[in-house]
C-alpha positions in Angstrom: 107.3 66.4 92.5 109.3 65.8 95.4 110.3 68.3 98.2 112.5 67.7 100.7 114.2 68.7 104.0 117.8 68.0 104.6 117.7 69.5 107.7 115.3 70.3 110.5 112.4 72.6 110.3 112.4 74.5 107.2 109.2 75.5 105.3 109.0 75.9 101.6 106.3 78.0 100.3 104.6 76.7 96.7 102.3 78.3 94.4 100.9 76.6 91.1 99.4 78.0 88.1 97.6 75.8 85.2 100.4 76.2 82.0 97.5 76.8 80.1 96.1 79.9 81.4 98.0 81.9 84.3 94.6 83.1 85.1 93.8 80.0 86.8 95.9 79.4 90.0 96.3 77.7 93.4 93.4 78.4 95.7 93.8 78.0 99.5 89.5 78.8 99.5 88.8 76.1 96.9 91.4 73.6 98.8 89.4 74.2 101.9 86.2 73.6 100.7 86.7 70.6 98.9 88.6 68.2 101.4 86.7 69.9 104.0 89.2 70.5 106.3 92.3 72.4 107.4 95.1 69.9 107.4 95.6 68.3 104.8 98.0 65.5 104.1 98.7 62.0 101.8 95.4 61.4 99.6 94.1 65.0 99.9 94.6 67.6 96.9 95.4 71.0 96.0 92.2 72.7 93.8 92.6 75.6 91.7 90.6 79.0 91.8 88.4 77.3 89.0 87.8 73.8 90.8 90.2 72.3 89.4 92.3 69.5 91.2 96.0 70.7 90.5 98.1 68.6 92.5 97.4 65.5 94.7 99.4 64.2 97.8 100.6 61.4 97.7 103.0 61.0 100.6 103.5 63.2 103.5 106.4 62.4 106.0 106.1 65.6 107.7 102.0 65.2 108.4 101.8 69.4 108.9 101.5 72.2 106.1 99.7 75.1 106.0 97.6 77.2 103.5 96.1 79.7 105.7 99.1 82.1 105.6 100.2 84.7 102.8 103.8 83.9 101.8 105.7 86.7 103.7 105.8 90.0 101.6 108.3 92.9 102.3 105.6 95.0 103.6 104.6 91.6 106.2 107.9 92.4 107.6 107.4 96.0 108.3 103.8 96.1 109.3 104.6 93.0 111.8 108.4 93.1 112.5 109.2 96.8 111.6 112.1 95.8 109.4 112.4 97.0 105.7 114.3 95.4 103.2 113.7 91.8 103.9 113.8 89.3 101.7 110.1 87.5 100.9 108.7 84.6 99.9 106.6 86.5 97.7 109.1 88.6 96.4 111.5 85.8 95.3 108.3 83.7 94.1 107.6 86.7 91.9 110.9 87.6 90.5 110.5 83.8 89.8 107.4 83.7 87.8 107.8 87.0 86.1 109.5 85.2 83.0 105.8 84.0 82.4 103.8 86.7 82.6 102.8 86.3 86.5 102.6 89.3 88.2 103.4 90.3 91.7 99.7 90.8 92.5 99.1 87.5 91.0 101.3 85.4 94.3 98.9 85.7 96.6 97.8 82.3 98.2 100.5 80.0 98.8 100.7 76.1 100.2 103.1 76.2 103.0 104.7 73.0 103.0 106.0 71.8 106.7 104.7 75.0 108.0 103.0 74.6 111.3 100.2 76.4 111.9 98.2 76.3 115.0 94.7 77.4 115.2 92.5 78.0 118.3 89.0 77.1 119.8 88.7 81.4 119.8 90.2 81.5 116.0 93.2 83.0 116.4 96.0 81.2 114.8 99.9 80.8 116.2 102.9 80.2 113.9 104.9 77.3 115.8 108.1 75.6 114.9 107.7 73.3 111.9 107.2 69.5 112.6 109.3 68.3 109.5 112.8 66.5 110.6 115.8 65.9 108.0 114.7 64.2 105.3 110.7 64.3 105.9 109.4 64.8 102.5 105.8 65.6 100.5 105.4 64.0 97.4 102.4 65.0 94.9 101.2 64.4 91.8 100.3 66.6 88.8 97.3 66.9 88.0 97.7 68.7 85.0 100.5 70.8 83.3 101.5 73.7 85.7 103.8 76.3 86.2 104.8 76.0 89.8 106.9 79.0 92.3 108.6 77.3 95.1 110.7 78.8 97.6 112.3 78.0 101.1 110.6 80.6 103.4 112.4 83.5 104.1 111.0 84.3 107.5 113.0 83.2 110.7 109.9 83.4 112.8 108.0 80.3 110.9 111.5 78.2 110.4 112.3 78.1 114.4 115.0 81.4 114.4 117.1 80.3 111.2 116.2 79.9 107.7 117.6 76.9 106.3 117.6 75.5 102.2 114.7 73.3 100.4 115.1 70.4 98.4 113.2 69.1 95.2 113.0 67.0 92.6 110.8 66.8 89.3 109.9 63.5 88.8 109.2 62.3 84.7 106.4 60.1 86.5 104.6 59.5 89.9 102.2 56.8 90.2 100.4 55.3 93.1 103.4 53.7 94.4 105.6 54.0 91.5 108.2 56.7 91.4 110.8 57.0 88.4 113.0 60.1 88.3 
């Protein structure tokens, strides 16, 4: 899989489930603990809620995601911005998945792709522009068969003041170094 921006800073927030059993999904905890570290980029993966390695990166033009954040829910926007009736990364990733049985509770840790997330020697953390330029694009393997959400973020405050589209493609087979669409 292959996503793309054709224009400057945009995020896209991703979620994956195993197509066997929507019980086992993306973890950010799991993703932490096994490479050890924050950012993550080309040669690092994406581990499930069971340990499983879902999805590995392969290349990484953008060199900054995050996986710390929720994907923005209606009720972000009103406990943080005091604005009802946004539209959400969460709630388009679950009208989405909801044709295979996911539920709304179940979109709850997402991978952030381009988001830029900033933490600080005191821990607190500080959404900053994204780093990705027009055309900077993650490319990652499956790992195994998965159902996957992806949406372009619908929060102005992590796409620089204006949310802009997402690009993607589904490649039939990704190799190391080997790309056929």
């Amino acid at each position: 899989m292959e996503i793309s921006s054709p224009r400057d800073g945009q995020v896209a927030d991703l979620i994956a489930y195993s197509a066997e059993d929507v019980a086992e999904h993306f973890s950010p905890g799991r993703t932490l603990d096994y490479n050890e570290r924050i950012l993550i980029t080309a040669g690092h993966a994406l581990y499930s809620n069971r340990s499983s390695k879902m999805l590995t990166i392969l290349r990484d033009d953008a060199g900054r995601h995050d996986y710390l954040l929720a994907p923005c829910s209606e009720r972000m926007f009103q406990i943080l911005h005091k604005r009802a009736d946004h539209p959400s990364c969460h709630g388009n990733l679950s009208q989405a998945l909801a044709p295979f049985g996911i539920t709304p509770d179940q979109v709850d840790g997402t991978f952030n792709v381009f988001m830029n997330v900033a933490v600080a020697d005191g821990g607190g953390v500080e959404v900053r522009a994204p780093a990705s330029r027009a055309g900077d694009a993650l490319l990652m393997r499956a790992e195994m068969d998965l159902i996957v959400g992806l949406t372009a973020c619908s929060s102005e405050h992590t796409n620089a003041g204006l949310c802009k589209p997402i690009d993607y493609r589904i490649l039939s087979e990704v190799g190391h170094g080997d790309v056929a669409s």
